[in-house]
N, C-alpha and C positions, 0 to 999 in steps of 0.2 A: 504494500500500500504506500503511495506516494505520498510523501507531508506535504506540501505546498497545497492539493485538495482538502486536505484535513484541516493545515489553518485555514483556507478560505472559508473553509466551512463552519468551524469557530467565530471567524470575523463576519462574518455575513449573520449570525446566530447575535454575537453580540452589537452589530450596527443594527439589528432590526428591533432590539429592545430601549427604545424611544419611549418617551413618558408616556404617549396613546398609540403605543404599536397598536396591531391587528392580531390580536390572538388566535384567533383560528387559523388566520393563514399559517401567521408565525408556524403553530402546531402543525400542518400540512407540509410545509416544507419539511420542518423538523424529520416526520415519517418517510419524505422523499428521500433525504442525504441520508437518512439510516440504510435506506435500498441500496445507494449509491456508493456508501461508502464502506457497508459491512457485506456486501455481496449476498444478503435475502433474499429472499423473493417476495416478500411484501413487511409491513409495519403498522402499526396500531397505534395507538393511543388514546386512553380512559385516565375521566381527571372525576374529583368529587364538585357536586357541584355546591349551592350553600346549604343545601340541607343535610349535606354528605353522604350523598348518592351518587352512584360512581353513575357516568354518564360517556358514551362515544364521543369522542370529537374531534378526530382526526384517526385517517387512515389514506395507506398508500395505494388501495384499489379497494372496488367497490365490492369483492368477494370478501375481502378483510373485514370490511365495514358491517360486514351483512357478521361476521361469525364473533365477531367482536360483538354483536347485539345478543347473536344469541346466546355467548357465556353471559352476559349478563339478564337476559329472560328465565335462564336457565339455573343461575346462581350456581356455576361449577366451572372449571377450567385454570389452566394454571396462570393466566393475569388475574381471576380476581385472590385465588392462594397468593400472588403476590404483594399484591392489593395488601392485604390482611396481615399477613405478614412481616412487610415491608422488608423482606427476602427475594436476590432473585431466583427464580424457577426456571433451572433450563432441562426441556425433553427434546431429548435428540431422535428418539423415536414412539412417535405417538400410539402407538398399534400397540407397543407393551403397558399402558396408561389406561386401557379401558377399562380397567375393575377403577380404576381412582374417578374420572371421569369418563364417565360411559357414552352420557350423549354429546359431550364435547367434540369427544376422539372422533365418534360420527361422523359430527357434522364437520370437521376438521379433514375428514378423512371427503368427504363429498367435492368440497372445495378445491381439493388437491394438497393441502398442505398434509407435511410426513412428520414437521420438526417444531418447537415452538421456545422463544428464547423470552421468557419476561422481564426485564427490569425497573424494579422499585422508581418513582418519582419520590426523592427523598429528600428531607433536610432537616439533618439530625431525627429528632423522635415524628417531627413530622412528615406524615405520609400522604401526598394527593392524589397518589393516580398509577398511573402502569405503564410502559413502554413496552410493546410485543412487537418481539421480531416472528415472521414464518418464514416459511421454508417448506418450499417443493420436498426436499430429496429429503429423508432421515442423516443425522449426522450430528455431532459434537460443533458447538461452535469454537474459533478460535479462543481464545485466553486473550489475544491482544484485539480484538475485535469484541469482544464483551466488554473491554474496561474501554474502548472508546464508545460502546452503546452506552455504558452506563454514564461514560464524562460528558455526552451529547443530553441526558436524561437529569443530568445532575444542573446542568446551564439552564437547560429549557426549565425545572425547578424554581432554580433562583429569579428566574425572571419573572415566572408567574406569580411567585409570592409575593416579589417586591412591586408587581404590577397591582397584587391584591393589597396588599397596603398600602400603596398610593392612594388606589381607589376609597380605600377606607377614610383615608386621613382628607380626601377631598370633601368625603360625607362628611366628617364630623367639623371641619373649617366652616364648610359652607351652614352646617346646623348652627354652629355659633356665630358665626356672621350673622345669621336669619336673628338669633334669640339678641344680638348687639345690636342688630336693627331696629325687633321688635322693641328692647327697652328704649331706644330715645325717643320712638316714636311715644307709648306709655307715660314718658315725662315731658313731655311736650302737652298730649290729651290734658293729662293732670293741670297742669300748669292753666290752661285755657278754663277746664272747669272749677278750677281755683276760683279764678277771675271774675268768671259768669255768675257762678252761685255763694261768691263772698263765703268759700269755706275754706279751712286750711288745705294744704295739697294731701295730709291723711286722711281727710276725711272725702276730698274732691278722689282720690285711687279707690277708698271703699264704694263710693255712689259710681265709679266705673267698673269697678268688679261686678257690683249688684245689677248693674243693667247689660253687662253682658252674657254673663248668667241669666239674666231675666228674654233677653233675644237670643240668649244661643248662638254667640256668637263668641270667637277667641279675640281677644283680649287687646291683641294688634291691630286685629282687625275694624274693631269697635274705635281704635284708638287716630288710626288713621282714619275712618269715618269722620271722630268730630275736629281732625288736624286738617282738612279739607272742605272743611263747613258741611257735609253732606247727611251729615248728624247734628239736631240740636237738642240737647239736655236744658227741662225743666227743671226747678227745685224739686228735687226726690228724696226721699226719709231715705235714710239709709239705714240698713237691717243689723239692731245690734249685735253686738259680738261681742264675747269674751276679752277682759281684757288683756 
């Protein structure tokens, strides 16, 4: 195996993980250069999704795709052992595997595939997914062609995690943002029914808690209503409270 392919294929792996790469593809490729570069005959890959349901979502042909669904319909096969595991599973020959998975081996055997190579999507204790190699022919795979599937499965890893906590941390920015928006708007409303109803601004926030509660409505929303004149507040009792 030539290096020069192998870095490209490293570089090309890490220029495409960009703050809003394309996940899917990204993963399609991924299953491509495994064909390309480990000498298979086809490639898979099963990620969890947020419920942590392991789900398809990339494969190198569309016979892969179809049997990679049904280790998962079927809840047997050695990507989801691997899955579980976080072990990888390699059968070099699938024909001696049918007492372990029966209907796996089947449908494996229908497809044409003889051989099947899993490896872990790992990092550290966590586990998301599976990398499967097939294979036409029965046979062993190399030893230096496993530890660059698994280096290929270890990159694509780190990139979807740190794709998933961007993602994360965009959620939770943009939530605080909303709730930093929502309060100035909140003391601003106050501030106006201060004004209006000659109350202090504690008691002007209890008379806007009581009437958004009273419409059903949250709180910013009520708040921007009367920040825009489209709301006007009467003198209203306000509903004691504890103090």
């Amino acid at each position: 195996m030539a290096e020069t392919p192998l870095a490209d294929v490293f570089v090309e792996m890490a220029d495409t993980l960009i703050d809003d790469f394309d996940v899917i593809e990204f993963l399609h490729v991924l299953t491509e250069r495994c064909v390309e570069l480990l000498g298979v005959s086809a490639a898979g890959l099963l990620l969890t999704d947020q419920r942590d349901t392991l789900q398809v979502v990339a494969a190198s042909s569309e016979r892969t795709r179809l049997l990679e669904l049904f280790q998962l319909q079927t809840d047997q096969g050695p990507c989801l052992d691997c899955f579980h595991t976080g072990q990888p599973v390699s059968v070099a020959d699938l024909t001696l595997t049918t007492a372990r998975w029966p209907r796996f081996t089947a449908a494996a055997a229908e497809v044409g595939f003889a051989a099947v190579h899993a490896l872990p999507m790992r990092l550290r204790s966590e586990v998301i997914g599976a990398l499967n190699l097939f294979d036409v022919q029965p046979g062993a795979i190399d030893g230096d062609k496993l530890r660059i599937g698994q280096a290929l499965a270890d990159v694509a890893t780190i990139g979807l995690l740190q794709h998933r906590a961007i993602h994360q941390r965009d959620i939770l920015t943009e939530q605080l943002q909303t709730a930093l928006n929502s309060r100035v708007l909140i003391e601003q409303a106050k501030g106006i029914l201060a004004e209006r109803l000659q109350v202090d601004v504690g008691q002007a926030f209890a008379i806007l808690r009581d009437g958004a509660r009273s419409r059903n409505r949250r709180l910013s929303e009520l708040s921007q209503a009367i920040v825009d004149g489209s709301e006007q507040f009467a003198s209203v009792p306000v509903t004691n409270r504890p103090g």
